[in-house]
PDB file as gemmi writes it, atoms N, CA and C in Angstrom:
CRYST1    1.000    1.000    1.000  90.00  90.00  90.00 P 1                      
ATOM      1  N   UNK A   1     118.775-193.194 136.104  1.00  0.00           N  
ATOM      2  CA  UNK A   1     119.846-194.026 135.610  1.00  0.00           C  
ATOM      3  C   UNK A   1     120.938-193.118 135.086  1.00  0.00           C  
ATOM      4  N   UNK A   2     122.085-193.723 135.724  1.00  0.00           N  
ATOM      5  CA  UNK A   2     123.712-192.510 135.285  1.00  0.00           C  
ATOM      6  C   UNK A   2     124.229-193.206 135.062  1.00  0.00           C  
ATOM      7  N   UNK A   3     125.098-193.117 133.850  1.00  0.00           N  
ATOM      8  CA  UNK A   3     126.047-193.853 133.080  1.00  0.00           C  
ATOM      9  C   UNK A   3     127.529-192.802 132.824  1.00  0.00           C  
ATOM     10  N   UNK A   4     128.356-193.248 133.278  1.00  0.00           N  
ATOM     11  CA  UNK A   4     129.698-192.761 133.009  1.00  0.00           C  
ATOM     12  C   UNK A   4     130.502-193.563 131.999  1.00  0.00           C  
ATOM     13  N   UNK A   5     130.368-192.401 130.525  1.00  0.00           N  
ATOM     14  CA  UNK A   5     130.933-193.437 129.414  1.00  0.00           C  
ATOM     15  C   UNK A   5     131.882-192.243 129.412  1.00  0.00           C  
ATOM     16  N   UNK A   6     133.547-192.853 129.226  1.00  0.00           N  
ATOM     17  CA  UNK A   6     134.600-192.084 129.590  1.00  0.00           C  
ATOM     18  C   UNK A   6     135.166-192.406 128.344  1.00  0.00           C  
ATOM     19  N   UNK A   7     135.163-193.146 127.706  1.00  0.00           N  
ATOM     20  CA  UNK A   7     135.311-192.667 125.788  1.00  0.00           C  
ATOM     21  C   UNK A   7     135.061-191.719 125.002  1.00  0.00           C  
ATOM     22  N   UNK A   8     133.419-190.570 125.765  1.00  0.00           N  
ATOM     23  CA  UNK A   8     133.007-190.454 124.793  1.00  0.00           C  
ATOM     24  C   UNK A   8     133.397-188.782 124.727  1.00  0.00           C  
ATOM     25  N   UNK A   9     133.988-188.081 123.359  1.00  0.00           N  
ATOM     26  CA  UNK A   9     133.974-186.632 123.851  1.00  0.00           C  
ATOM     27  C   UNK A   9     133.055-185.882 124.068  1.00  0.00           C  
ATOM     28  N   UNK A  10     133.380-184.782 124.414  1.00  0.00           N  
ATOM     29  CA  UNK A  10     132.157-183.503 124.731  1.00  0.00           C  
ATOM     30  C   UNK A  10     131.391-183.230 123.237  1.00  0.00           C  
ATOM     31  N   UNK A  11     130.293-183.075 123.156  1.00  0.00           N  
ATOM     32  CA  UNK A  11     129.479-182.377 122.070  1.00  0.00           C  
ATOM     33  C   UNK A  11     130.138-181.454 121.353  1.00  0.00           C  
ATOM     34  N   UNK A  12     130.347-181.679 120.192  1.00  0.00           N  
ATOM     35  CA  UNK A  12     130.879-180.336 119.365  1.00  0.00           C  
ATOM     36  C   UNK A  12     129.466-179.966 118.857  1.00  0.00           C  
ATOM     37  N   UNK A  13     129.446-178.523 118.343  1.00  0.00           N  
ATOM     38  CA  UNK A  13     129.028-177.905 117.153  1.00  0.00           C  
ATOM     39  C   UNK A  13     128.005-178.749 116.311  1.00  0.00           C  
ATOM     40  N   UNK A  14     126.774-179.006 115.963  1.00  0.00           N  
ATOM     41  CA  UNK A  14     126.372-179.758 114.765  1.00  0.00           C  
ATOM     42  C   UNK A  14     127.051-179.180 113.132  1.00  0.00           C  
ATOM     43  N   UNK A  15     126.983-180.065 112.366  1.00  0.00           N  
ATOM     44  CA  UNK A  15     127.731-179.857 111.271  1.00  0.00           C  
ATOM     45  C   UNK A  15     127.074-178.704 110.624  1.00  0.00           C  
ATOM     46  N   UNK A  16     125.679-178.488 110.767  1.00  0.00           N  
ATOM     47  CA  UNK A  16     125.005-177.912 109.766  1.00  0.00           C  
ATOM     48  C   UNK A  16     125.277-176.333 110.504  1.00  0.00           C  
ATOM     49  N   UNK A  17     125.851-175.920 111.607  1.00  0.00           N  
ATOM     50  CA  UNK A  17     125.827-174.649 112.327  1.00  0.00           C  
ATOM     51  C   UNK A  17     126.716-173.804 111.756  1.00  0.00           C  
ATOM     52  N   UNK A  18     126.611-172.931 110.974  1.00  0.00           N  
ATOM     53  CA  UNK A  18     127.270-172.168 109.948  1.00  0.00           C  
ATOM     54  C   UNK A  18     128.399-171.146 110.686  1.00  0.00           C  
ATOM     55  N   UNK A  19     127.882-170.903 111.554  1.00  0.00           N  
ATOM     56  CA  UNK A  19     128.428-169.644 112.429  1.00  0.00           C  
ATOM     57  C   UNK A  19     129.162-169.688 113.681  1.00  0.00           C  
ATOM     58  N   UNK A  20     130.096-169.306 114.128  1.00  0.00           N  
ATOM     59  CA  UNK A  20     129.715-169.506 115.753  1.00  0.00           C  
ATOM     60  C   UNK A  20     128.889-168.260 116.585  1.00  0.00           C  
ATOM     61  N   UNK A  21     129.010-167.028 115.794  1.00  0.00           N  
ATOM     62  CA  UNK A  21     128.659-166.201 116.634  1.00  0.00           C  
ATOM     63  C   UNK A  21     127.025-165.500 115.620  1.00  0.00           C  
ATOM     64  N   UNK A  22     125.645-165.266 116.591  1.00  0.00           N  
ATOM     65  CA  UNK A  22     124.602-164.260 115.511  1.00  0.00           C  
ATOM     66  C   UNK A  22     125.556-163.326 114.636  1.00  0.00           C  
ATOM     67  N   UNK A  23     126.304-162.125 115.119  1.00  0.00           N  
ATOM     68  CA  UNK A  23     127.043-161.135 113.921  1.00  0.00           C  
ATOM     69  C   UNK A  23     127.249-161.627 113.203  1.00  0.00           C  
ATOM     70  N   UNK A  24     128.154-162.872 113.155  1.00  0.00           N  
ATOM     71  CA  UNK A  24     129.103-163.375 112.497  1.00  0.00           C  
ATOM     72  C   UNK A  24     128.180-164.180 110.915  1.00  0.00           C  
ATOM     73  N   UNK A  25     126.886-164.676 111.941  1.00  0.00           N  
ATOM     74  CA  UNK A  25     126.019-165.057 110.715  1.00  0.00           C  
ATOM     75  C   UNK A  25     125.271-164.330 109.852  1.00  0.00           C  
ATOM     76  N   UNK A  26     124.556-163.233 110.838  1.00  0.00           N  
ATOM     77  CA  UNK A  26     123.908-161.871 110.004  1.00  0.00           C  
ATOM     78  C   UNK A  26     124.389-161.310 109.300  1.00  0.00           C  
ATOM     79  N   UNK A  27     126.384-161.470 108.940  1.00  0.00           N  
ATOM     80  CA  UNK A  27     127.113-160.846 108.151  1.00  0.00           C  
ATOM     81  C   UNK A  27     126.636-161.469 107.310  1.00  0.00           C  
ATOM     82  N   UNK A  28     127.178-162.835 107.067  1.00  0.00           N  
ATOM     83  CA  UNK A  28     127.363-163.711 106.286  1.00  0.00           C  
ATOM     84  C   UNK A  28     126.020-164.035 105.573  1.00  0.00           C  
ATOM     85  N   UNK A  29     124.999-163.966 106.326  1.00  0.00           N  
ATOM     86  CA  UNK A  29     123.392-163.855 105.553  1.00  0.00           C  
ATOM     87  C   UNK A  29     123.755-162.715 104.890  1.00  0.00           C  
ATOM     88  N   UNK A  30     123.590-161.703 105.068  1.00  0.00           N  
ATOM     89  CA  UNK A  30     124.091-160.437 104.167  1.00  0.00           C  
ATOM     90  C   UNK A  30     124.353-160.303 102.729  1.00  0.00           C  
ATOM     91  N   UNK A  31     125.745-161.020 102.976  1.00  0.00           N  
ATOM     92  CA  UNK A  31     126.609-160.801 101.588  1.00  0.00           C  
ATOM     93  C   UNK A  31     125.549-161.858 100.746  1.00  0.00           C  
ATOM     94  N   UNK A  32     125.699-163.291 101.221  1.00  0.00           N  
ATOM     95  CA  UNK A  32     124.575-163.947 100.105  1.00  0.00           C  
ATOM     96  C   UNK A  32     123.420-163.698  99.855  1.00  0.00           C  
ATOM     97  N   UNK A  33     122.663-163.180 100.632  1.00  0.00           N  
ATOM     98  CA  UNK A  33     121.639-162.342 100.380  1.00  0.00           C  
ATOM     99  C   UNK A  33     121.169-161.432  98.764  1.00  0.00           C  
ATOM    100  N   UNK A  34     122.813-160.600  99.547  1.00  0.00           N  
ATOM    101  CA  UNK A  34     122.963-159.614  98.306  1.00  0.00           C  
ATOM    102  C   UNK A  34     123.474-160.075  96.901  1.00  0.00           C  
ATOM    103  N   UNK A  35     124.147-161.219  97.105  1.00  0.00           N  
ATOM    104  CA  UNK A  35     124.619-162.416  95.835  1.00  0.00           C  
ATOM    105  C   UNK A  35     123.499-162.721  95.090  1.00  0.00           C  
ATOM    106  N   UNK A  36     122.205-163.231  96.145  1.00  0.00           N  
ATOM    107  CA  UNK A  36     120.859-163.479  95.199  1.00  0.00           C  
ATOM    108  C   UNK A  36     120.523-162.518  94.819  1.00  0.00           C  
ATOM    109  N   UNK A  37     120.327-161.473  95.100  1.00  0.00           N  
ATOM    110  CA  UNK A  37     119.549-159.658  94.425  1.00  0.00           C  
ATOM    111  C   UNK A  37     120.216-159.939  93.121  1.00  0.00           C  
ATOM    112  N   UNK A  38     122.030-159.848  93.527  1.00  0.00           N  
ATOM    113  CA  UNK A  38     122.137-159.623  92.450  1.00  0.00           C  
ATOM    114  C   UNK A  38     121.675-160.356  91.153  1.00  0.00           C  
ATOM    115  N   UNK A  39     121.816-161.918  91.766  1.00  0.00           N  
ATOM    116  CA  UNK A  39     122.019-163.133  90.475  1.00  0.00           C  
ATOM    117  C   UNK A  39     120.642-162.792  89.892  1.00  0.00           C  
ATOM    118  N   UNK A  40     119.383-162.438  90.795  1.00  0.00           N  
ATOM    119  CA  UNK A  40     117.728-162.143  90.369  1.00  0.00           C  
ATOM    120  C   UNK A  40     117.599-161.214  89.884  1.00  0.00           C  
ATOM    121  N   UNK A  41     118.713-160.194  89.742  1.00  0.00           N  
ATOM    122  CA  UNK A  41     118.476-158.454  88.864  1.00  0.00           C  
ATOM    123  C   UNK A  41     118.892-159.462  87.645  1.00  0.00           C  
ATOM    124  N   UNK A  42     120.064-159.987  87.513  1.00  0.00           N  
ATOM    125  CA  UNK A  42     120.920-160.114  86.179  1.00  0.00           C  
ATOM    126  C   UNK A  42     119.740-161.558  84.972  1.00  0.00           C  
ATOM    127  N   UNK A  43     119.459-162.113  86.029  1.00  0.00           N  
ATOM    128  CA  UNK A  43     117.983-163.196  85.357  1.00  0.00           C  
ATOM    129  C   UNK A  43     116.781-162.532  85.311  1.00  0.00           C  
ATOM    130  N   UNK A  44     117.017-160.992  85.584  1.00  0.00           N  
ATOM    131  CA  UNK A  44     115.308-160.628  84.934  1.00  0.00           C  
ATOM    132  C   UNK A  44     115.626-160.472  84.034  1.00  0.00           C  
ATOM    133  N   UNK A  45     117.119-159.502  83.500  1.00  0.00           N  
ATOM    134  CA  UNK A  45     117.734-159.277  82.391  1.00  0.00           C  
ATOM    135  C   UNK A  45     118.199-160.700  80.964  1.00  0.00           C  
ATOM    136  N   UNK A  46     118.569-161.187  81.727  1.00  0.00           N  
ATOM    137  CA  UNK A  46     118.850-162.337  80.658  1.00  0.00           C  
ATOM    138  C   UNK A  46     118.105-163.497  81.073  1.00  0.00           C  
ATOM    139  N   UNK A  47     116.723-163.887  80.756  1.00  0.00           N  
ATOM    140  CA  UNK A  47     116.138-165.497  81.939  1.00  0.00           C  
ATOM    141  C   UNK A  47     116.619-166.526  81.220  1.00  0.00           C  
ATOM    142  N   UNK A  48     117.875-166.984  81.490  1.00  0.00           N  
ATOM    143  CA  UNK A  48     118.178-167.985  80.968  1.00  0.00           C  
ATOM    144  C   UNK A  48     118.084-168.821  82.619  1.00  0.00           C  
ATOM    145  N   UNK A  49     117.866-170.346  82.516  1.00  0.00           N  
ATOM    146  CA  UNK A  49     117.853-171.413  83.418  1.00  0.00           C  
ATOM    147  C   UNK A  49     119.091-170.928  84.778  1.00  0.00           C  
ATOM    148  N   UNK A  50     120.537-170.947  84.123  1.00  0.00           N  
ATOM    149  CA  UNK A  50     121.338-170.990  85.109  1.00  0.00           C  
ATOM    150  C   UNK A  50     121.557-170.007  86.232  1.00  0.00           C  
ATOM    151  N   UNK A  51     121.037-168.577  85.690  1.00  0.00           N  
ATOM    152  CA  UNK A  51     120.916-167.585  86.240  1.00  0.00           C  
ATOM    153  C   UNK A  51     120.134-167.519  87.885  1.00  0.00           C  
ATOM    154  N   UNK A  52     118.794-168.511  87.173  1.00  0.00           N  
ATOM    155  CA  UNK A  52     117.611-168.160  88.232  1.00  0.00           C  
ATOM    156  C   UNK A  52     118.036-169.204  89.247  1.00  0.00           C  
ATOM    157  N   UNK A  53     118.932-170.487  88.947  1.00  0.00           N  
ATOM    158  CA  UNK A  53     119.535-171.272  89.563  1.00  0.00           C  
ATOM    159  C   UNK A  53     120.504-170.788  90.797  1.00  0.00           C  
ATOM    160  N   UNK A  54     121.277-170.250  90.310  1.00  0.00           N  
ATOM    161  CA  UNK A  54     122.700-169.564  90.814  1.00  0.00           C  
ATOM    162  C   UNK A  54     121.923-168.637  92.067  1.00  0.00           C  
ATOM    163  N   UNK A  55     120.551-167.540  91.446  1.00  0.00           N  
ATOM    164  CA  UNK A  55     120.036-166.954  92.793  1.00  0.00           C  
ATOM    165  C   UNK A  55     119.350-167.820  93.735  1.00  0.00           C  
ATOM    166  N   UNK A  56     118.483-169.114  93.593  1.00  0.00           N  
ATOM    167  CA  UNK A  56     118.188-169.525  94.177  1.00  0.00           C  
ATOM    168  C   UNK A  56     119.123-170.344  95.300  1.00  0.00           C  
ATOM    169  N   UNK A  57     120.081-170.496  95.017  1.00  0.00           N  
ATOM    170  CA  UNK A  57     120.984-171.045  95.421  1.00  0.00           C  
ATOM    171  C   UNK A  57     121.974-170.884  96.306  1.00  0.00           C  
ATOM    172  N   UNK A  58     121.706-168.942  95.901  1.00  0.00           N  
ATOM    173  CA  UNK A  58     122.453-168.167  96.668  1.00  0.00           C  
ATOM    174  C   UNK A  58     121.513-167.816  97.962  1.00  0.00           C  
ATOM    175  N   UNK A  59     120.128-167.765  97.751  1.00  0.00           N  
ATOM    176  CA  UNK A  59     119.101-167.317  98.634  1.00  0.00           C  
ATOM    177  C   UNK A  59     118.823-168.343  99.726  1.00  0.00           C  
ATOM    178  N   UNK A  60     119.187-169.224  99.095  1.00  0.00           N  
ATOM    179  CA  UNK A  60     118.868-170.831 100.422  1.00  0.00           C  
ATOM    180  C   UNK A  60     120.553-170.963 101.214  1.00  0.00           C  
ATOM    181  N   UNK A  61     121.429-170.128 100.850  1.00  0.00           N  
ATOM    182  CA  UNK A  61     122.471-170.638 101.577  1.00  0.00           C  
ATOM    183  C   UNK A  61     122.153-168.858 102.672  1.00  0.00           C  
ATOM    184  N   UNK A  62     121.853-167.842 101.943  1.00  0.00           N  
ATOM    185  CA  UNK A  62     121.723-166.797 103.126  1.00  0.00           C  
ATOM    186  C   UNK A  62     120.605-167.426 103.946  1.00  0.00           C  
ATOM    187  N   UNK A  63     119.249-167.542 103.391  1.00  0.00           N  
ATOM    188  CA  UNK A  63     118.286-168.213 104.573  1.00  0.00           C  
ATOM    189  C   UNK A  63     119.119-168.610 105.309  1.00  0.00           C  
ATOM    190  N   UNK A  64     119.737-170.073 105.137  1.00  0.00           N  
ATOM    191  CA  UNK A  64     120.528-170.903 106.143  1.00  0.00           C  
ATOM    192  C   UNK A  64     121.049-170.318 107.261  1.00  0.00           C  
ATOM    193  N   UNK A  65     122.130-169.477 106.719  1.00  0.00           N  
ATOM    194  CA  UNK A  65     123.033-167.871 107.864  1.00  0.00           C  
ATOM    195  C   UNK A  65     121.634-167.659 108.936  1.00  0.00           C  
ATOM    196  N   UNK A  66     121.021-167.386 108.270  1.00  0.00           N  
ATOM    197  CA  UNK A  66     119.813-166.717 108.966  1.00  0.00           C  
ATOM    198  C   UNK A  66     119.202-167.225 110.130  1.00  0.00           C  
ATOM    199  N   UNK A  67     118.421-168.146 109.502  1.00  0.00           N  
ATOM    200  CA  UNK A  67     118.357-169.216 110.857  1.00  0.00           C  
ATOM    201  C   UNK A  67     119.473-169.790 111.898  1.00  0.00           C  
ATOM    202  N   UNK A  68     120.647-169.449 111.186  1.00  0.00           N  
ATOM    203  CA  UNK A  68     121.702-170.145 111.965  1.00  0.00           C  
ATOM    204  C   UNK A  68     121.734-168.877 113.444  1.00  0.00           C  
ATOM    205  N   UNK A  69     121.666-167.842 112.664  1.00  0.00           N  
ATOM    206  CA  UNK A  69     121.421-166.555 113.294  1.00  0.00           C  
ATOM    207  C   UNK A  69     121.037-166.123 114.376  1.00  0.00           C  
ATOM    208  N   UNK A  70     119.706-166.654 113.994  1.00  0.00           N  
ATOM    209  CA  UNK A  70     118.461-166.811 115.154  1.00  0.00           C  
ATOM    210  C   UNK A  70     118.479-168.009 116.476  1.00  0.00           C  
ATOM    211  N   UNK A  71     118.829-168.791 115.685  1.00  0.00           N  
ATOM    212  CA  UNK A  71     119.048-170.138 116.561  1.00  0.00           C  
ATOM    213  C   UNK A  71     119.806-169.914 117.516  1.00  0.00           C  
ATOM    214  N   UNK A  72     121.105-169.591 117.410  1.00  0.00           N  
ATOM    215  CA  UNK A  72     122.545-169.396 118.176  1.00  0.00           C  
ATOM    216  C   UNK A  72     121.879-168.948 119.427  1.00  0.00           C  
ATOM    217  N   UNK A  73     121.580-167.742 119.858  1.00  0.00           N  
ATOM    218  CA  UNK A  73     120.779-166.786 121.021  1.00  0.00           C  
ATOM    219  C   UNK A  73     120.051-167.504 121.583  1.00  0.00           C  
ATOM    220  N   UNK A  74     119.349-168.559 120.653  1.00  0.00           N  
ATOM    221  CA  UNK A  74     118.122-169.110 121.466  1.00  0.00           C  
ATOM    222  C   UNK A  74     118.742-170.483 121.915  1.00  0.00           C  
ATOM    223  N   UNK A  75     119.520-170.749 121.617  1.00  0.00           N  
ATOM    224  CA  UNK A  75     120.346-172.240 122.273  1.00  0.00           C  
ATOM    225  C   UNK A  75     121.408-171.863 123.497  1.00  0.00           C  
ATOM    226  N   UNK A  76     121.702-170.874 123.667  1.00  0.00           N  
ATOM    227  CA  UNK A  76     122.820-170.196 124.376  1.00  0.00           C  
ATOM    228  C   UNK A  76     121.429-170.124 125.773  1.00  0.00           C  
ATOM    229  N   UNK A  77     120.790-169.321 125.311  1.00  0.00           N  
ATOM    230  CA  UNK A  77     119.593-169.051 126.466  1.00  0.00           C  
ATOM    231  C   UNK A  77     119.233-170.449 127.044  1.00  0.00           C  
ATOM    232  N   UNK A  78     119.021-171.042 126.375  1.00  0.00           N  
ATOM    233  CA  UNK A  78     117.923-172.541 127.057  1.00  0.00           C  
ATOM    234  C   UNK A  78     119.287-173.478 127.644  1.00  0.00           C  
ATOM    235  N   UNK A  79     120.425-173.350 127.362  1.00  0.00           N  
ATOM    236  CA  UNK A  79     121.628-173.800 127.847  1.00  0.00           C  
ATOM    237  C   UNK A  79     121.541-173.098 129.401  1.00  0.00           C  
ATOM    238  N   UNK A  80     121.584-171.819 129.347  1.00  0.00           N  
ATOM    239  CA  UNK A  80     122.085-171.032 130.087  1.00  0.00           C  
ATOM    240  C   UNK A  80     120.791-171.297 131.597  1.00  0.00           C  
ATOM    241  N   UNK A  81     119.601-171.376 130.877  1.00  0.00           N  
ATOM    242  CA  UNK A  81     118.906-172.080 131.815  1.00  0.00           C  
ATOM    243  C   UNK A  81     118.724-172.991 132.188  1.00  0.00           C  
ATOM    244  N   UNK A  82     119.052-173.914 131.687  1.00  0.00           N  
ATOM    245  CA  UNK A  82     118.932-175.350 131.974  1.00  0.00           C  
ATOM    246  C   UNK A  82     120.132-175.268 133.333  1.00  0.00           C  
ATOM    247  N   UNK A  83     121.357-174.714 133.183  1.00  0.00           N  
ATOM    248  CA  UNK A  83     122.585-174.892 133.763  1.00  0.00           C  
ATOM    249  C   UNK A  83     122.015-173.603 134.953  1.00  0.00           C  
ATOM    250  N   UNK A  84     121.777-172.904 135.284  1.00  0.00           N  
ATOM    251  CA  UNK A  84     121.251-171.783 136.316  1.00  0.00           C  
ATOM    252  C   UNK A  84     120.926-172.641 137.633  1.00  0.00           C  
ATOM    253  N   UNK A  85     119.967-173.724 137.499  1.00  0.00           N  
ATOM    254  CA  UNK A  85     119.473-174.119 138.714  1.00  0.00           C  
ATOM    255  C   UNK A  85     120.178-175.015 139.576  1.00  0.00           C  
ATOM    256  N   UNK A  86     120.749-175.900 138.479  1.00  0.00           N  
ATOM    257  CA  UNK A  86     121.870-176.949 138.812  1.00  0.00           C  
ATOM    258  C   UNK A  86     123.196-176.086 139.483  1.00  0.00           C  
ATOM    259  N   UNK A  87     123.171-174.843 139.441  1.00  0.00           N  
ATOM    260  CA  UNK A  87     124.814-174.023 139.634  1.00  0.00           C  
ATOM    261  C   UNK A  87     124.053-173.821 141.184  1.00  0.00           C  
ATOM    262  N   UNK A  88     123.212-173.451 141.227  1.00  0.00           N  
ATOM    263  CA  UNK A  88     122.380-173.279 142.414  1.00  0.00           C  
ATOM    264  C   UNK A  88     122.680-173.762 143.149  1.00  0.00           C  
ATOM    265  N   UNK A  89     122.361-175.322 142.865  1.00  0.00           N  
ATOM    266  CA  UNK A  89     122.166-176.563 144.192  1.00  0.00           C  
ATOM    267  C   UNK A  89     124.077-176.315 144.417  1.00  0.00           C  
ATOM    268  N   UNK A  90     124.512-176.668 143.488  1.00  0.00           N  
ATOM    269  CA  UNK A  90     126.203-176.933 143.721  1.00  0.00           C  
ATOM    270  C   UNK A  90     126.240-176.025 144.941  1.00  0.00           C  
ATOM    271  N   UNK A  91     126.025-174.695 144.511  1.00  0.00           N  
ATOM    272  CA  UNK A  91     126.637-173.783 145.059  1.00  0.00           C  
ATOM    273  C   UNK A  91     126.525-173.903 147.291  1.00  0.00           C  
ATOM    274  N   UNK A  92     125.248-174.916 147.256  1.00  0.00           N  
ATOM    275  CA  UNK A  92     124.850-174.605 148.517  1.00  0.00           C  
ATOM    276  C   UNK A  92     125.811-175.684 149.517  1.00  0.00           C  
TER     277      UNK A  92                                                      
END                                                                             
């Protein structure tokens, strides 16, 4: 079953995709990364609540980069195959 819905646009980006490019995210994991070290050096020093907050906070937004990271390569690939066989048939 094929349906031609001519309203609808092309797929963007999901919202949650931080990056467009792995570098671009491995940077960006990076720096927050290093935001949590720091915020977790400065809350061994002073453990007040907001401190350990601020690193955790900082550590779940580098995770995020991270996976975004990883993902990118591996969606590009399974794209790239999915579309390989189909270029095939066209081509003949």
């Amino acid at each position: 079953m094929s349906a031609n819905i001519s309203y609808m646009k092309p797929a963007k980006n999901p919202w949650w995709q931080t990056s467009k490019t792995p570098k671009q995210s491995f940077i960006r994991a990076g720096v927050w990364l290093s935001l949590a070290v720091g915020w977790m050096l400065v809350a061994v020093g002073d453990p007040t609540p907001p401190h350990w907050i601020f690193a955790a906070l900082w550590a779940v937004v580098g995770v995020g980069y991270l996976v975004s990271a990883v993902l990118l390569p591996r969606r590009q690939r399974a794209t790239q195959d999915r579309a390989e066989p189909e270029a095939a048939v066209r081509a003949d």
